[in-house]
SEDOGU-488907 format. One line per 10 residues: number of its first residue (from 1); for each residue y, z, x of N, C-alpha, C, CB. Coordinates in steps of 0.2 Angstrom, whole numbers, plus 5000, padded with zeros to 4 digits. Glycine has a CB too. Example, Ala and Ser with C-alpha at 12.3 -4.5 7.8 and 13.67 -1.06 7.14 Angstrom:
1 = 4972,5039,5066,4978,5039,5062,4984,5039,5066,4978,5045,5057; 4989,5035,5064,4995,5036,5068,5000,5039,5064,4997,5029,5070
//
This chain:
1 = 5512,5396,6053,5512,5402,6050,5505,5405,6051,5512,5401,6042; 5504,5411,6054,5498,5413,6054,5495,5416,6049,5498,5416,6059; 5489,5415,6048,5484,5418,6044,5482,5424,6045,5478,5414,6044; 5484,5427,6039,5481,5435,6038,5473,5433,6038,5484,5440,6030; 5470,5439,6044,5463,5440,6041,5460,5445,6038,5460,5440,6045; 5464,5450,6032,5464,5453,6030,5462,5449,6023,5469,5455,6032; 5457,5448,6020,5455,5445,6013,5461,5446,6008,5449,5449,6011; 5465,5453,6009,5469,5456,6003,5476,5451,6003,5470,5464,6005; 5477,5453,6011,5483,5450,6016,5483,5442,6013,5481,5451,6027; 5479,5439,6015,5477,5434,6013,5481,5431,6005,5470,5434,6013
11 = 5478,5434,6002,5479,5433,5996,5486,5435,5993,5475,5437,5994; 5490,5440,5997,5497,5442,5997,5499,5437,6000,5499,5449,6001; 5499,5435,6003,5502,5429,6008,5501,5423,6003,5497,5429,6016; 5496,5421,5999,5496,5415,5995,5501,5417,5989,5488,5412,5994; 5502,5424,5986,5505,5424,5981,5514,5423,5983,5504,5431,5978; 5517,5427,5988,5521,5427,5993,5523,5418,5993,5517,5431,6001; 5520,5415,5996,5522,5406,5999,5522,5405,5991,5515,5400,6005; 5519,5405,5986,5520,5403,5980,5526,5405,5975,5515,5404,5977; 5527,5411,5975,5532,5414,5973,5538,5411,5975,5531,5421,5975; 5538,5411,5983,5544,5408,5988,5547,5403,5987,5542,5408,5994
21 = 5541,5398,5986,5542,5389,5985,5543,5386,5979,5536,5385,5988; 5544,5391,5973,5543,5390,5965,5552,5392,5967,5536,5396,5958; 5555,5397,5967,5560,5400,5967,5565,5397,5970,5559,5406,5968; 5565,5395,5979,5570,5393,5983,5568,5385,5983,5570,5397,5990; 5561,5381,5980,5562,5374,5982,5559,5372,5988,5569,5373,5982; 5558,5366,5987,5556,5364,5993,5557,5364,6001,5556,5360,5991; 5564,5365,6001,5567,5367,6006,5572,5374,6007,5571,5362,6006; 5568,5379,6005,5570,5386,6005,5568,5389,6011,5567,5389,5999; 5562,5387,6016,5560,5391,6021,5566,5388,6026,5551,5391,6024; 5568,5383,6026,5574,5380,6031,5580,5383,6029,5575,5371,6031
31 = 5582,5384,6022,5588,5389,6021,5587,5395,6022,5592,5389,6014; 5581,5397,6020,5581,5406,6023,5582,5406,6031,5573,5410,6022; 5579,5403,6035,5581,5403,6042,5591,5402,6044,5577,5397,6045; 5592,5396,6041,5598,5396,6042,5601,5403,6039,5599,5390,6038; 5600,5406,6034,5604,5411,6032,5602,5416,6037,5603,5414,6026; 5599,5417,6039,5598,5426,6043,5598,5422,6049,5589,5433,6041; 5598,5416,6051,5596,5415,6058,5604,5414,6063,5591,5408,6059; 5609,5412,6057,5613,5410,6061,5620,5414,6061,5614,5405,6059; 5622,5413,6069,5625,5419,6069,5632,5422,6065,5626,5420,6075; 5637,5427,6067,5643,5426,6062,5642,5431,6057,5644,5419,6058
41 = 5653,5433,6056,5654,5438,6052,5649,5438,6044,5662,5437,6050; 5648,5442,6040,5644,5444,6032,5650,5444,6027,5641,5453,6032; 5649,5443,6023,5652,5444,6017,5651,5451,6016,5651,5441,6012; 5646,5452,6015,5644,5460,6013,5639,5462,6020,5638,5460,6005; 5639,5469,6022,5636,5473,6027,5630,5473,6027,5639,5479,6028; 5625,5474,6031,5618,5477,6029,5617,5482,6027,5614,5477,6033; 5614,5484,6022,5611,5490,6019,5618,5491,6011,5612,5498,6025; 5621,5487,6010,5626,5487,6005,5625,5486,5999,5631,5484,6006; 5625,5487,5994,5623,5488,5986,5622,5481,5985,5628,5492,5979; 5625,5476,5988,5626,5467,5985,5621,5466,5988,5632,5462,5988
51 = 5617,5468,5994,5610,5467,5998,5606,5470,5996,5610,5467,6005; 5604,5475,5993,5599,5481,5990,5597,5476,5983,5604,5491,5989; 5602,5476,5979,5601,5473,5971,5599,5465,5971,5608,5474,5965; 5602,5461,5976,5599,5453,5975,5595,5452,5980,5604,5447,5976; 5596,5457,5986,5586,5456,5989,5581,5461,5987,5585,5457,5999; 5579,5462,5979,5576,5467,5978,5572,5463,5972,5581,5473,5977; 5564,5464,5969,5560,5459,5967,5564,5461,5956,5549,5462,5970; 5569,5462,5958,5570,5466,5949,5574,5460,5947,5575,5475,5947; 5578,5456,5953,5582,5451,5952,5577,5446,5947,5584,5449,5959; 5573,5447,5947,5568,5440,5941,5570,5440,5934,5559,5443,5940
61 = 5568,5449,5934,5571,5453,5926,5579,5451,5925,5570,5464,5928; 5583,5453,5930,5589,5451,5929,5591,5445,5930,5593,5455,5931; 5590,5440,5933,5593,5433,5930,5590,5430,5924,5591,5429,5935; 5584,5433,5923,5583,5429,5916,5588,5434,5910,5573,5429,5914; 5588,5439,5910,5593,5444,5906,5599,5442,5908,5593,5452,5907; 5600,5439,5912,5609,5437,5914,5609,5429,5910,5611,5436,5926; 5603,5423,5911,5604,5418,5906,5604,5418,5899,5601,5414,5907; 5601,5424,5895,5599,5426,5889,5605,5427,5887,5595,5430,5889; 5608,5432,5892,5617,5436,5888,5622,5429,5889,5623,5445,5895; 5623,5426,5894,5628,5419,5895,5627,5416,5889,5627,5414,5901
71 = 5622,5416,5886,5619,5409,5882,5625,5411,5875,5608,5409,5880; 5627,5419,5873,5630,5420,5868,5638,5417,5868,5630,5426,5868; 5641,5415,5874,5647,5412,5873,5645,5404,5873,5652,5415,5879; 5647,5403,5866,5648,5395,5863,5650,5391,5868,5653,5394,5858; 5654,5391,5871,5658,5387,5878,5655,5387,5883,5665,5389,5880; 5655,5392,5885,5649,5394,5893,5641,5389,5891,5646,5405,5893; 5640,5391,5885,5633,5388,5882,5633,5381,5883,5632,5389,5874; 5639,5378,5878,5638,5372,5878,5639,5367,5886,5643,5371,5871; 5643,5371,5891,5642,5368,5896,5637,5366,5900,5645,5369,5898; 5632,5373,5898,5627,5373,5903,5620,5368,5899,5625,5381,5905
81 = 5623,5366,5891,5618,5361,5886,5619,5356,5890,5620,5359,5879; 5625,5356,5888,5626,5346,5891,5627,5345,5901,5638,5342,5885; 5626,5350,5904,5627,5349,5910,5621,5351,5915,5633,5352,5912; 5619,5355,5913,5614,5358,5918,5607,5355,5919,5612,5366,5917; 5606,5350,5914,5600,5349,5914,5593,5355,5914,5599,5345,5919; 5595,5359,5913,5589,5365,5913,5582,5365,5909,5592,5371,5910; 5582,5359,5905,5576,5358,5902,5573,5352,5905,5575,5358,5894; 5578,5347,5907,5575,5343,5911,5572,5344,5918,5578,5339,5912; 5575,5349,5921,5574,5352,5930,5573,5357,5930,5580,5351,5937; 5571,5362,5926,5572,5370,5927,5571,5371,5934,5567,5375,5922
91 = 5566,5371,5937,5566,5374,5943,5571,5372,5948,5560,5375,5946; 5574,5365,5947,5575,5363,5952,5584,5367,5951,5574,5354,5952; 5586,5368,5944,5593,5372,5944,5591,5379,5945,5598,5370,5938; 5584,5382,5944,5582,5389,5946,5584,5389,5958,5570,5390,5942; 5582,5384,5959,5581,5384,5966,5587,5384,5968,5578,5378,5969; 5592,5379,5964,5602,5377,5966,5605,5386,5967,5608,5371,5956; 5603,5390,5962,5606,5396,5959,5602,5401,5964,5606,5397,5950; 5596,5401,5965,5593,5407,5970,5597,5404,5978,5582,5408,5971; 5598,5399,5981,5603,5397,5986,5609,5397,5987,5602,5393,5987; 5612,5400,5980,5618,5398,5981,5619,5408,5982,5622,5393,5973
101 = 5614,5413,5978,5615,5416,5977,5614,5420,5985,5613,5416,5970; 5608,5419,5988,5606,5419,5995,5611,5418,6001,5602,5414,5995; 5615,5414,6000,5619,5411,6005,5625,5419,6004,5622,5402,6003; 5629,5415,5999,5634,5421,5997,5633,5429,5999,5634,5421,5990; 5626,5431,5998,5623,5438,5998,5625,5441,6004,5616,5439,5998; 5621,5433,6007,5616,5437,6018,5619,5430,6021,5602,5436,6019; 5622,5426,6019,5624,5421,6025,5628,5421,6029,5625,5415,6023; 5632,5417,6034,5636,5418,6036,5642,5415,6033,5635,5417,6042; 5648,5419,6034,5655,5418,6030,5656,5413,6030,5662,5421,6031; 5657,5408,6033,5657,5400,6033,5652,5397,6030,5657,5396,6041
111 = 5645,5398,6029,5642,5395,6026,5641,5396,6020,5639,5395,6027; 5642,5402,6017,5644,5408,6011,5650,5403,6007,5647,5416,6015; 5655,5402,6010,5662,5397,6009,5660,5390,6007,5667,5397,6016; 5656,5386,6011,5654,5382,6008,5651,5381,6003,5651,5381,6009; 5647,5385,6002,5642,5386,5997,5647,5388,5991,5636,5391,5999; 5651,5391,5992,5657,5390,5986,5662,5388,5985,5660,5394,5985; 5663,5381,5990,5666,5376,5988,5663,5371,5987,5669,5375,5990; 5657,5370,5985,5654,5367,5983,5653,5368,5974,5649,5367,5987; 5651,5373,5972,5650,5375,5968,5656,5372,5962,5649,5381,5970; 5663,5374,5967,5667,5373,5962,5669,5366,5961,5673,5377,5963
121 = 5666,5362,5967,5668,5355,5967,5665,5353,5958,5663,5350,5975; 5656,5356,5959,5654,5353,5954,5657,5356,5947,5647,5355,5955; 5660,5364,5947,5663,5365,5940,5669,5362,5939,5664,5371,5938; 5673,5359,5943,5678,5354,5942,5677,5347,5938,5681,5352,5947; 5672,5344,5938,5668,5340,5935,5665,5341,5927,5663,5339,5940; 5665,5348,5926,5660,5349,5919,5666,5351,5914,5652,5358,5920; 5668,5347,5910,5671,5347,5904,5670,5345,5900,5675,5346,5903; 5670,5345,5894,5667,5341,5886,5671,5346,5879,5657,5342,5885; 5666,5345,5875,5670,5349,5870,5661,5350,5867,5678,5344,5863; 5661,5357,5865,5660,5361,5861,5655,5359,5854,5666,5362,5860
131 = 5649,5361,5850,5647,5359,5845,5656,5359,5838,5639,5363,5842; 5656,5363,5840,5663,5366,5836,5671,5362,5837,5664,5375,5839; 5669,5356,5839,5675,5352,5844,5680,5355,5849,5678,5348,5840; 5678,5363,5851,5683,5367,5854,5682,5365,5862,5681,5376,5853; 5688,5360,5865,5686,5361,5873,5684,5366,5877,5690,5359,5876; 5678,5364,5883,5677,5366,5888,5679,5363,5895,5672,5366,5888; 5680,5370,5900,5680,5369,5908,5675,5373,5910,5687,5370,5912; 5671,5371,5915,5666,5376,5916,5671,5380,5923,5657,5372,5919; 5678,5377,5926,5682,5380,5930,5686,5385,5926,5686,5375,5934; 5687,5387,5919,5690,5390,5916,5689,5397,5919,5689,5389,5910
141 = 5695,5399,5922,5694,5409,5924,5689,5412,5920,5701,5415,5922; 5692,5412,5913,5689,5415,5906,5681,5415,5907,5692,5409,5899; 5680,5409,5907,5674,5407,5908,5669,5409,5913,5676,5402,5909; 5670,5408,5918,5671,5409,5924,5668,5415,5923,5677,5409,5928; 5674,5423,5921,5672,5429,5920,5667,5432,5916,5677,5432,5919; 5668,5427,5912,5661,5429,5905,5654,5428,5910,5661,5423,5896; 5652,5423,5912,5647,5423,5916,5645,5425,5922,5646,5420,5916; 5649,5428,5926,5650,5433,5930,5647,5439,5927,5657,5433,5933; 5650,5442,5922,5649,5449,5922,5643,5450,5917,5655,5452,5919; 5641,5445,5915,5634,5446,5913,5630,5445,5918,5632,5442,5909
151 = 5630,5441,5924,5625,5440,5926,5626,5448,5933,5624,5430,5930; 5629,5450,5934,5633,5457,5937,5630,5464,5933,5642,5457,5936; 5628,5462,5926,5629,5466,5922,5621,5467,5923,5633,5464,5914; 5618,5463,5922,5611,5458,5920,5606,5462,5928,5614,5445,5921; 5609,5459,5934,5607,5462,5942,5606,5470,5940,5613,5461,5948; 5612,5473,5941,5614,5480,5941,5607,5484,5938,5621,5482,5937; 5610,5483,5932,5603,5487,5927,5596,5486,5928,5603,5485,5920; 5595,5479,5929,5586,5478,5932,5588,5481,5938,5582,5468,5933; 5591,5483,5942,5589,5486,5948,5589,5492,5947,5592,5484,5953; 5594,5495,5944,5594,5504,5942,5587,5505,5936,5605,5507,5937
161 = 5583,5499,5934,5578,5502,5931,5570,5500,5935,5578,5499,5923; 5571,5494,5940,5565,5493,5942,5567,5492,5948,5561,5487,5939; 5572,5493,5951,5573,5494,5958,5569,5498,5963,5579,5495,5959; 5568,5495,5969,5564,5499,5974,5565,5507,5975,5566,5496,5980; 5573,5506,5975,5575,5512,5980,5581,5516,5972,5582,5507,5990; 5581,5522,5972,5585,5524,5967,5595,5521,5970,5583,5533,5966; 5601,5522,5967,5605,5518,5968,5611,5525,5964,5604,5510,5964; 5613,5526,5968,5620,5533,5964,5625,5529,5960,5626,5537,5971; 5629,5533,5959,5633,5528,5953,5639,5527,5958,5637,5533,5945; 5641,5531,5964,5646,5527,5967,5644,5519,5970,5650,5532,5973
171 = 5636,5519,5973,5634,5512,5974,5634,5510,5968,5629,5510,5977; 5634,5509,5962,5632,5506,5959,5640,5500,5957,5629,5510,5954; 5646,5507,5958,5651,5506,5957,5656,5497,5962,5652,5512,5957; 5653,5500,5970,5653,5496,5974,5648,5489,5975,5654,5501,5979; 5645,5489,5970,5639,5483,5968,5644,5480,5965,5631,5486,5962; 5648,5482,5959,5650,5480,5953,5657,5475,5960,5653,5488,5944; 5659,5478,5964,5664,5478,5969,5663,5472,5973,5665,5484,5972; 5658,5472,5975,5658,5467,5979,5654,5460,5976,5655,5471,5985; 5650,5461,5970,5649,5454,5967,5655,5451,5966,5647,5455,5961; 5659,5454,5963,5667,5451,5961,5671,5447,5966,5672,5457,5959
181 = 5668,5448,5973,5671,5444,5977,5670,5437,5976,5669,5445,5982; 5663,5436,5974,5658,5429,5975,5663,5427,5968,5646,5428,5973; 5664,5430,5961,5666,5429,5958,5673,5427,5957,5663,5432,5956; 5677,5429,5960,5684,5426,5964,5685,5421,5966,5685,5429,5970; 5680,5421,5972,5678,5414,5978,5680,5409,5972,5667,5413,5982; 5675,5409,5968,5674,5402,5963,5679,5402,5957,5666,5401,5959; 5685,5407,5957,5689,5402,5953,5689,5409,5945,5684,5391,5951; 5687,5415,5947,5687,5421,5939,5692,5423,5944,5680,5427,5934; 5697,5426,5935,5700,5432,5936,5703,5438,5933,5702,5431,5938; 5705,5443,5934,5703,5449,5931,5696,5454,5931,5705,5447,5926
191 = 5694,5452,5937,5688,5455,5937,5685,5463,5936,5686,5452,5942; 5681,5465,5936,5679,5473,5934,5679,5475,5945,5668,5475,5928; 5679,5480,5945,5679,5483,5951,5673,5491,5949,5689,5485,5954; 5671,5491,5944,5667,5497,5944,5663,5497,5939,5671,5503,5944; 5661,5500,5936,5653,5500,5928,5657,5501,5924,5646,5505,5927; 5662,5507,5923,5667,5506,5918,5668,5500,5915,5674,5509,5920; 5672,5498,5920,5677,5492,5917,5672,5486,5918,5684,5490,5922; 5666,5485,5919,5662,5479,5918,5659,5481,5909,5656,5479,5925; 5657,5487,5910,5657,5488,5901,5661,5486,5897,5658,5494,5899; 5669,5487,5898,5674,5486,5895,5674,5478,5895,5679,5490,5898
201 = 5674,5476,5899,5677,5469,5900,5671,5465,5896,5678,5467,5910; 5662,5466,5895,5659,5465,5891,5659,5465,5885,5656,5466,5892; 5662,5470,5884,5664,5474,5876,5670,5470,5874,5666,5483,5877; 5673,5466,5878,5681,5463,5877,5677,5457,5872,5687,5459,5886; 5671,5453,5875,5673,5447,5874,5668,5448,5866,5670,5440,5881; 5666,5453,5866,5662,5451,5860,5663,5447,5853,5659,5456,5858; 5670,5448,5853,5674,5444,5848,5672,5436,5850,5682,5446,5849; 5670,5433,5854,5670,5426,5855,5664,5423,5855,5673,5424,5862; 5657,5429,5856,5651,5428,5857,5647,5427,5850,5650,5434,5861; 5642,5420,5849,5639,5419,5844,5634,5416,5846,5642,5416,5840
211 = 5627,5418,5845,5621,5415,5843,5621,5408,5842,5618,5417,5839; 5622,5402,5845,5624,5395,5842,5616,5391,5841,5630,5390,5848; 5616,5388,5838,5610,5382,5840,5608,5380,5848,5613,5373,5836; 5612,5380,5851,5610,5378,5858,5608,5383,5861,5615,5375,5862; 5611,5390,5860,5608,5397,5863,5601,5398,5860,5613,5404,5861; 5602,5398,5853,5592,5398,5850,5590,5394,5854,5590,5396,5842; 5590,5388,5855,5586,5385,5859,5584,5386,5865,5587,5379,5859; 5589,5387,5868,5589,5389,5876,5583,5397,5877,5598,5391,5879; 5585,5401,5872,5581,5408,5871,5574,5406,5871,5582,5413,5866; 5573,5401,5866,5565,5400,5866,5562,5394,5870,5563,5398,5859
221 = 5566,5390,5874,5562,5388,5881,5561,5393,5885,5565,5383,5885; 5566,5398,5887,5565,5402,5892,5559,5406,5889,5571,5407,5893; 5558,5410,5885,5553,5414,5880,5548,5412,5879,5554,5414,5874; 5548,5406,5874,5542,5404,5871,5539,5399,5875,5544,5402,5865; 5543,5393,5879,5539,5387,5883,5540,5390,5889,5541,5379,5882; 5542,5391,5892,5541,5391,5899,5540,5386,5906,5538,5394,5900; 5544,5382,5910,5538,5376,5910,5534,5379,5919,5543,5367,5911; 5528,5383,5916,5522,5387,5919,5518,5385,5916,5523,5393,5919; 5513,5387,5924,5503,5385,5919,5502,5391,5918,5496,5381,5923; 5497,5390,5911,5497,5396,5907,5493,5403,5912,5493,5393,5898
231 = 5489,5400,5917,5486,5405,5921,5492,5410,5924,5481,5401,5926; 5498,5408,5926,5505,5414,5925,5510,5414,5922,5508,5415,5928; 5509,5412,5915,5514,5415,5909,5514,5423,5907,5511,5411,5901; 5508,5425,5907,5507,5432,5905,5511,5436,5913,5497,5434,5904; 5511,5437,5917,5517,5441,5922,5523,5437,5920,5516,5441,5931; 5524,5432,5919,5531,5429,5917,5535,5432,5910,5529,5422,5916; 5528,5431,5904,5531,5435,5899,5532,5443,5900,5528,5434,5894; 5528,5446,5905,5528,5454,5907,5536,5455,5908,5523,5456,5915; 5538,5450,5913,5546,5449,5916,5550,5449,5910,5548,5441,5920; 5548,5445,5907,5554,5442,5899,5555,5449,5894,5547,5434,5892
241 = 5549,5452,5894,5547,5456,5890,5555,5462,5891,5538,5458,5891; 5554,5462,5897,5559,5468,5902,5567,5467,5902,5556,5468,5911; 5566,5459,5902,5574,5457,5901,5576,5457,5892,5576,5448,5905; 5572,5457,5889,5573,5458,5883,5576,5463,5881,5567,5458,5880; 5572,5468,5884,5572,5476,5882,5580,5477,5885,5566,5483,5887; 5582,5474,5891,5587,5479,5894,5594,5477,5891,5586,5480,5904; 5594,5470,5885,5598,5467,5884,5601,5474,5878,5596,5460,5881; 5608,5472,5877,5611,5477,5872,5606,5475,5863,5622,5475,5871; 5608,5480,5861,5603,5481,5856,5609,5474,5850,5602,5491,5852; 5615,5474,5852,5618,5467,5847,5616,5461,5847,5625,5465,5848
251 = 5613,5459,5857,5613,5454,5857,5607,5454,5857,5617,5451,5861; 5599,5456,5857,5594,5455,5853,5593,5454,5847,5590,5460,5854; 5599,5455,5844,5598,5454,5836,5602,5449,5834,5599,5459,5832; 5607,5447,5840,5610,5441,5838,5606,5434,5842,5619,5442,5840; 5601,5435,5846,5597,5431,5848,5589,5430,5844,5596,5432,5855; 5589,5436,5841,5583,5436,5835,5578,5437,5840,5580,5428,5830; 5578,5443,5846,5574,5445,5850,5573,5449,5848,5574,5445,5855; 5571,5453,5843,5572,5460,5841,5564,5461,5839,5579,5462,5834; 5560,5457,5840,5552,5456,5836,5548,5456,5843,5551,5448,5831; 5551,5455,5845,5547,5452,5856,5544,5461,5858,5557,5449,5866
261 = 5544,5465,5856,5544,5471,5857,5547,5478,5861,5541,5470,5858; 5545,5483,5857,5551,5490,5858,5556,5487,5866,5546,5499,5861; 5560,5490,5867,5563,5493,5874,5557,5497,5880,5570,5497,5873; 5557,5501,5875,5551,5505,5879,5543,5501,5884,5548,5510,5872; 5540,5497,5877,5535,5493,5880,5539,5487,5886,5530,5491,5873; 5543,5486,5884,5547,5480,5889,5548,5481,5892,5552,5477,5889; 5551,5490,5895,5551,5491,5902,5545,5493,5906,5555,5495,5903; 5540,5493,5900,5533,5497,5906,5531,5489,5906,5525,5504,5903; 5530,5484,5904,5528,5479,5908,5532,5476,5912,5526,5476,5905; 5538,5473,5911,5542,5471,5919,5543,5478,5923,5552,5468,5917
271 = 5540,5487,5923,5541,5488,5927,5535,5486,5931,5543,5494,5926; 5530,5486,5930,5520,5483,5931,5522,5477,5934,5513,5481,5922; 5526,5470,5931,5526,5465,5934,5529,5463,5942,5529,5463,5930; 5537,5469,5943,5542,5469,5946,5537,5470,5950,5549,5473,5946; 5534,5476,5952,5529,5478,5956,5525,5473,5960,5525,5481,5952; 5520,5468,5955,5518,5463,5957,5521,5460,5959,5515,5461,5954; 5526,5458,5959,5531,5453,5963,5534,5454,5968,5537,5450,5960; 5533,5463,5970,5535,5464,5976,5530,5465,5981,5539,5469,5976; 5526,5466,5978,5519,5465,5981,5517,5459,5988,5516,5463,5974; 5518,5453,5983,5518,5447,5982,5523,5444,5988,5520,5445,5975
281 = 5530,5446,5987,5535,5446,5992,5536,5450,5997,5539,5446,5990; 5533,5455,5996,5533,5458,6004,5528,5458,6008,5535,5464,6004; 5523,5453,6007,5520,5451,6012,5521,5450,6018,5518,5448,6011; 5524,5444,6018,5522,5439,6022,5528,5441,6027,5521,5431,6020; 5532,5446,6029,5535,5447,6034,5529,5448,6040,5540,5454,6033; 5524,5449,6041,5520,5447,6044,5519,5441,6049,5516,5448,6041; 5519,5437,6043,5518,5429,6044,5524,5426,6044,5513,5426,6038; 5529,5428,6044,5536,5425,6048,5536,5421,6040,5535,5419,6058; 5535,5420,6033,5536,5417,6028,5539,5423,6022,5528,5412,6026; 5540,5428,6025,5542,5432,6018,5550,5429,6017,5541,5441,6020
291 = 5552,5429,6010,5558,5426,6008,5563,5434,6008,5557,5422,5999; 5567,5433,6011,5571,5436,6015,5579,5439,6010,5571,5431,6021; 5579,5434,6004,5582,5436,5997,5580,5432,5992,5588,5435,5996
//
C-alpha cells in the first residue's frame, strides 16, 4: 500500500484501513479483490440502486436500524439469541453479514450463489423454540421475509436521507426489486417488488411484532455497550442516534427508544457522522485499500 504524503491523506487513509478491517474482518481486503477482481456475469448492473444504496457510507445508519426493527419479531429474535452469538463475536458476525452482503451486491453470480448457499446451509441448522415455547426455523419463508424487509426497509431510508447521491422514487422502487432477489436466493416468499408494498407487507406483520426481553437486551448492547473504545463511541452513538430517528415512531416506543433523542437531532448527527465515514472510506482508492462495498 502506498503512503499518502499528504498529512491529511494520511490520516484518511488510517481512518479508511480502520474502518475497513473493523467492518469486513481480517480477511476482507482478499474478499474485496475477489469480488471486483473476478471476472463474470452481476447479479445487479453497475450504477443500479442495489449498488448505489449498499456501496454507499449510510449503510452503517441502516444496518444498525435494520437489527433494531428485526429484533421486534419474537421468533426471528429468539433465533438470533440463541444462534448468532452476537454478544459473544459481534464483529466477527458484523464481518460474516458485510461479506455476505458484498458478494451478493458486486460479486460474480457463481460466487454470489455460493455465498447463498451457504447461508442457507447455516439456516437449515437454526431451530429451537421460542421464550413463549413457540417453535423456530430460521429457514421459515415467514421468517425469512420479516427480516428481509426490514433490513430493505432499514438500507432504502438511510440512503434516501444520508445518501450520497439523491435517488427518485422509480429507483427507489427498483432498490426494493432487486434486493428481493438476494432474498428469494435464500429461501422468502411473497416478497414486495416496490415501497408500496414493502410498507404494506411491514405494516402486515405488526400483529406478530413484540418488544421481548431478548429484543430489550439486544437494543441496549447495540446502544448502550457497544463493544468499542470509548475514544469512538461518540460517532458510533452519532450513527445510533440516526437509526433511532429513522425507525417508525411504534417501534421506538415499543423498544423504549423514544428518550435517545428527537428524529430531527438524530438525523443531523448520523447526517455529520455518514459524512465522516465517507470521508474515511473514500480515501484510499488512491492507495489501492479503499473498501469497494
Amino acid at each position: 500500500m502506498t503512503v499518502a504524503a499528504n498529512p491529511i491523506e494520511r490520516v484518511r487513509t488510517r481512518v479508511g484501513n480502520a474502518l475497513f478491517t473493523k467492518i469486513a474482518g481480517p480477511g476482507g481486503y482478499e474478499a474485496r479483490d475477489r469480488i471486483h477482481n473476478t471476472a463474470g456475469p452481476r447479479w445487479f448492473p453497475p450504477g443500479s440502486p442495489m449498488r448505489r444504496v449498499h456501496g454507499d457510507a449510510s449503510t452503517f445508519v441502516g444496518g444498525l436500524r435494520a437489527l433494531l426493527l428485526q429484533s421486534l419479531h419474537p421468533l426471528a429474535m429468539a433465533g438470533v439469541a440463541g444462534h448468532s452469538g452476537y454478544r459473544g463475536d459481534p464483529w466477527g458476525r458484523l464481518a460474516r453479514t458485510s461479506t455476505f452482503l458484498a458478494f451478493t451486491t458486486f460479486g460474480n453470480a457463481d460466487d454470489a450463489q455460493e455465498m447463498v448457499d451457504r447461508v442457507r446451509a447455516v439456516h437449515d441448522r437454526v431451530r429451537g423454540k421460542a421464550a413463549d415455547g413457540r417453535p423456530y426455523r430460521a429457514s421459515d419463508p415467514h421468517l425469512l421475509r420479516w427480516v428481509h424487509v426490514a433490513e430493505a426497509d432499514s438500507f432504502l431510508r438511510s440512503y434516501q436521507n444520508f445518501g450520497a447521491r439523491p435517488m427518485t422514487e422509480a429507483d427507489a422502487d427498483l432498490y426494493v426489486a432487486q434486493s428481493g432477489r438476494v432474498a428469494a436466493a435464500l429461501g422468502a416468499t411473497d416478497i414486495p417488488q416496490t415501497t408500496a408494498e414493502l410498507a404494506e407487507c411491514i405494516d402486515g406483520y405488526r400483529p406478530e411484532l413484540a418488544a421481548t426481553d431478548e429484543a430489550l437486551d439486544t437494543v441496549h448492547f447495540l446502544l448502550k455497550e457497544p463493544p468499542l473504545p470509548w475514544a469512538v463511541r461518540p460517532g458510533y452513538q452519532m450513527l445510533a442516534a440516526g437509526s433511532v430517528a429513522l425507525l417508525p415512531e411504534w417501534a421506538r416506543h415499543d423498544l423504549k427508544v423514544g428518550r435517545l433523542g428527537g428524529p430531527r437531532i438524530g438525523r443531523m448527527q448520523a447526517a455529520i457522522a455518514t459524512k465522516a465515514v465517507r470521508w474515511g472510506l473514500g480515501t484510499a482508492e488512491h492507495t489501492h485499500a479503499r473498501p469497494k462495498y
